[in-house]
C-alpha positions, 0 to 999 in steps of 0.5 A, a space after each residue: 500500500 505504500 505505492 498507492 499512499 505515495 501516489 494519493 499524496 502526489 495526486 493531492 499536489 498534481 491536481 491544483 496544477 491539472 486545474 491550470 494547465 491548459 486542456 487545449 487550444 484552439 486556432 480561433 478565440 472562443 467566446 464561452 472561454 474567454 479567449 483561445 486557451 482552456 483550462 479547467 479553472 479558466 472555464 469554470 471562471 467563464 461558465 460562471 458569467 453565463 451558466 452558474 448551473 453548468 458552472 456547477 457541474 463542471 467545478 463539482 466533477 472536475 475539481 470538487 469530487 477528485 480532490 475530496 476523494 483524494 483527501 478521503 482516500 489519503 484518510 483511510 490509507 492512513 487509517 484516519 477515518 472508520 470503517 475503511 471498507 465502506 469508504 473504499 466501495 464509496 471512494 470506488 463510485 465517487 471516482 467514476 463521476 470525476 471521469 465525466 469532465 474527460 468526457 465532456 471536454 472530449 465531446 467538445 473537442 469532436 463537437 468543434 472538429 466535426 463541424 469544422 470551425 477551426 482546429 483544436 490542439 490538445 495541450 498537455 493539461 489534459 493528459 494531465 488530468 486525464 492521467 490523474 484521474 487514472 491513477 486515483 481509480 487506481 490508488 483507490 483499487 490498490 488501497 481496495 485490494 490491501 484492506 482485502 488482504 487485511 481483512 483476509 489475514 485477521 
């Protein structure tokens, strides 16, 4: 489990870089982001002026949900918080829904290219994020898998 404390803490301190970085760029100013430059803090900001329940959404997948569950996760691995067991199985559906921003920015992504505005670049915050997302579904099995063998052992 040492692996998987290793990675929640890094992920603690990866995701407020993930939020800045820039997902992508797009040859063309887009209004609803305020420029041709997205990240997930930049959109936030901007869905804020036009669509406070979108806002919502976005900032409660992308930000609030990944890193309330790394900081629960780091709980239980550290064995801070009780019944470990229940909070894993919690942690393990909670994460599913920090995925949907990967799939919503993707969908934007095709939305623009398919319709042939302009061309939209992929910069490296999204493979960031999208990496961190990973490794805290991952983190989150692992610290499964050891209360498992616990349990398992006595």
């Amino acid at each position: 489990m040492l692996l998987a404390r290793i990675v929640t803490v890094l992920l603690l301190m990866l995701f407020p870089v993930a939020w800045l970085a820039p997902l992508a760029e797009a040859g063309f100013a887009m209004p609803i982001f305020g420029g041709t430059e997205i990240s997930i803090i930049s959109g936030v900001i901007e869905l804020a002026r036009s669509d406070i329940f979108l806002c919502a959404v976005v900032g409660i997948f992308a930000i609030l949900i990944p890193y309330m569950k790394t900081i629960l996760l780091i709980g239980i691995q550290f064995g801070q918080l009780g019944n470990p067991e229940r909070w894993v199985k919690i942690l393990g559906h909670i994460g599913k829904l920090s995925m949907a921003d990967v799939f919503l920015i993707a969908m934007y992504v095709v939305l623009i290219k398919g319709v042939g505005i302009g061309d939209i670049i992929i910069n490296w915050g999204l493979y960031l994020f999208t990496a961190l997302v990973l490794l805290s579904i991952w983190a989150t099995w692992m610290t499964e898998r050891a209360l498992r063998r616990e349990m398992a052992n006595g």
